[in-house]
Residue, then its C-alpha position, 0 to 999 in steps of 0.5 A: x334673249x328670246x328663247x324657243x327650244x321645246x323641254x323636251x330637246x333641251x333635256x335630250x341634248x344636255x343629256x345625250x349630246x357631247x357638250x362641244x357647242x355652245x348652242x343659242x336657246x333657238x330650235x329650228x324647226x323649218x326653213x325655206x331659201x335664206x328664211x328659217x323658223x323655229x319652234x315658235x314659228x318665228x321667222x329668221x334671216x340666215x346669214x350664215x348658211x350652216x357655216x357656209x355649206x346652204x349654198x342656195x338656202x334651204x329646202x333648195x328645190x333642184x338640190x331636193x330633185x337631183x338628191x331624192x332622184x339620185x336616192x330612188x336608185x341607189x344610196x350607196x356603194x362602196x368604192x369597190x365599183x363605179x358610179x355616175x355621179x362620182x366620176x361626173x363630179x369628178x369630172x366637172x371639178x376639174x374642168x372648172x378648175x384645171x385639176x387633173x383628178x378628185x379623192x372624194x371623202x366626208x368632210x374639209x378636215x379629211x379633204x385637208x388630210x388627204x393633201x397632206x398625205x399627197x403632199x408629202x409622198x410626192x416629195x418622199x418619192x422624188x426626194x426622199x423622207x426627210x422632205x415632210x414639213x408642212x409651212x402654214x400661216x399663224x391665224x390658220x384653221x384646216x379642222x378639228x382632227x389631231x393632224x388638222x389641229x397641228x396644221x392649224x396655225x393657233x394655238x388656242x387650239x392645240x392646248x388640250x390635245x397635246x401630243x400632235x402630229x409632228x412636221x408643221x411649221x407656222x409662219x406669220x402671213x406675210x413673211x415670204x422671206x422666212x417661208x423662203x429661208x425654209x423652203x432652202x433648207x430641203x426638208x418642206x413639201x408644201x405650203x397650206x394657205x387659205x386665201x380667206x383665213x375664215x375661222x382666223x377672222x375673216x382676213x383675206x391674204x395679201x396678194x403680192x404675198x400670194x405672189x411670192x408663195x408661188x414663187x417660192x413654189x416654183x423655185x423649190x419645188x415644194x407644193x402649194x395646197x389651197x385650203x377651199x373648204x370655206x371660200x371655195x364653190x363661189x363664196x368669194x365671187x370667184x369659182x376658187x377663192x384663189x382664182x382672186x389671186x392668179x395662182x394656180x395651187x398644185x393641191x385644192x381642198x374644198x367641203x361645205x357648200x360643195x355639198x349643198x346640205x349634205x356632207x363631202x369633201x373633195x381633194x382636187x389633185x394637179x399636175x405633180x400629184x394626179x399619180x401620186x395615189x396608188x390602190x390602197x395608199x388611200x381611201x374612204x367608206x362614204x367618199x364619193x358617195x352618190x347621193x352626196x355627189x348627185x347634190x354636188x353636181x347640182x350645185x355646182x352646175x349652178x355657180x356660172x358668172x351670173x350667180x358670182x357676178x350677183x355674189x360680188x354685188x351683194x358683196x359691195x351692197x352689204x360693205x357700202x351700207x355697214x362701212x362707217x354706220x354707228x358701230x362699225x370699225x371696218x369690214x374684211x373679206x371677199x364676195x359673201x364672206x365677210x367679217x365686220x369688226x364692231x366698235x361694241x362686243x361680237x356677242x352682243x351684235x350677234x344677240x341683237x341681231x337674233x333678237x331682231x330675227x337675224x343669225x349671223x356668226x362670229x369669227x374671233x372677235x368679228x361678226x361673220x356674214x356667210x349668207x346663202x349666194x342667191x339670197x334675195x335683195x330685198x331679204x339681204x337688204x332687211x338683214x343688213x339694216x337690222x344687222x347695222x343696227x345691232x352693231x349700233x346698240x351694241x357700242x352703245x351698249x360698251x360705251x354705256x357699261x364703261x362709265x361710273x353707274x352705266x345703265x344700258x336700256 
């Protein structure tokens, strides 16, 4: 694979950083829209957008204004006293959400946190402690904290930090009937979902059985928690992944794109839980900070129907072009979010890709496209023919290695 990473950052890395991501040998430097360029000044597609969170690229210009704008008055104040920006965020979130009130914090694993803890002093306050469990779905992901970690539905990451929090029950997507069985039983005060399982996969849910999660919710009384932290903020073509569904969640969490570049995390409460928080039954230092907020509204001022009508054409472009090229299984997903599952290894399309001046992701064994919403058609249109045929030499490649003496060159 090509390499560009100076010694120098290498050797402060390996040696100060912890060792908790295995990094690709490319040190980027620079970048400008879905273009970025490492130290070698060779240039890159971004197809993954920092995980979800560029959402109009780098070095987006209105994003810079409205954050340097924002920097020149003030950086931070605690959440002691009011700011514009937090209360205008607040207030447009809701508006295109129908929420009733926001908790600003730093991240979507605290974003998920804070549902949790409305979730559950709502049912222990209108029905007393024993009502704490938290259903979510097997192939899950809501963070990397202890208590997200026991959320999350897999158990590949619950192994090296055993003991977790208690009260979360994992139930496969699907089975509406076993989620009803619990639902019964008085002791559930909500249900998390994410409508794109996207560390999972990228598998969107079925849509009758998001029917029927709601259903079970109104029938119950138990909440149900829409976990937007990736496919929220019009990755998937909608405003809300779960506006694809026709639901209306009680509880919505969103972080990445919201922010643009910059870290927040939002927990969009509804109806049963806009009171449920009270003067120091929650809080945060940096949430609701107003640098990070002033960039938010920046964003999301911008995802009208325009940019989510061009998000699902790209989607279809994309899908139309890879689905039954050489390589390719099938494709999952919504909007721009998609996952290709490839006849040869993730790892080695991924690594083609590279080598062709693409970066996509990967999620479990699928290849993960999460490119900036507004990223040109002519650069998307570059990217998904080199990406079609990474997924070719990739199953050559398996096929190749698969015979007696294989040779692959």
């Amino acid at each position: 694979m090509y390499k560009s990473v100076s010694k120098k950052t290498k050797e402060l890395d390996d040696k100060y950083i912890a060792a908790t991501y295995a990094r690709f040998p490319i040190e980027i430097v620079r970048g400008c829209g879905s273009l970025l360029y490492d130290n070698q000044d060779r240039e890159y597609i971004d197809m993954g957008a920092g995980i979800a969170v560029n959402t109009f690229g780098i070095c987006d210009p209105v994003w810079i204004s409205a954050v340097t704008e924002q920097l020149g008055r003030f950086q931070h104040t605690s959440n002691l006293y009011y700011s514009e920006p937090c209360a205008e965020l607040a207030k447009i979130l809701c508006e295109r959400t129908g929420m009733k009130r926001v908790f600003f914090s730093n991240s979507g694993a605290e974003a998920n946190e804070c549902a949790v803890k409305a979730a559950r002093k709502y049912s222990a306050d209108k029905y007393g402690p024993h009502r704490y469990n938290i259903i979510t779905l097997k192939n899950s992901f809501h963070g990397r904290t202890i208590t997200m970690l026991a959320a999350t539905g897999q158990d590949a990451f619950h192994t090296d930090f055993l003991p977790l929090t208690e009260g979360f029950i994992y139930v496969d997507q699907g089975d509406s009937e076993t989620i009803r069985k619990l639902a019964a039983g008085g002791t559930v005060a909500a249900v998390m979902f994410e409508v794109v399982q996207g560390e999972g996969g990228v598998i969107p849910l079925d849509h009758a059985f998001v029917k029927e999660l709601a259903d079970i919710a109104r029938e119950y009384d138990i909440l149900l928690i829409a976990d937007e932290v990736q496919c929220g903020n019009g990755r998937t073509g909608k405003f809300c992944g779960y506006m694809n569904y026709d639901i209306t969640p009680d509880i919505v969490t969103t972080a990445k794109g919201l922010g643009g570049g910059l870290p927040i995390g939002a927990t969009l409460l509804g109806d049963k839980t806009e009171h449920v928080f009270m003067p120091g039954t929650h809080g945060s230092t940096f949430g609701g900070n107003p640098v990070a907020c002033a960039g938010a509204i920046s964003i999301i001022n911008r995802i009208d129907d325009a940019l989510l009508e061009g998000i699902c054409r790209k989607s279809k472009c994309i899908i139309n072009k890879l689905l039954g090229a050489p390589g390719v299984k099938s494709i999952s997903g919504l909007g721009l979010m998609l996952g290709i599952d490839t006849y040869g290894d993730a790892s080695d399309v991924i690594r083609f890709a590279m080598e062709g001046g693409v970066l996509p992701l990967k999620a479990k064994n699928k290849v993960r496209l999460l490119p900036a919403l507004n990223i040109p058609d002519d650069i998307l249109a570059r990217a998904v023919d080199i990406i079609a045929d990474a997924c070719a030499k990739a199953a050559a490649l398996k096929k190749c290695l698969a015979q007696p003496g294989g040779n692959f060159h």
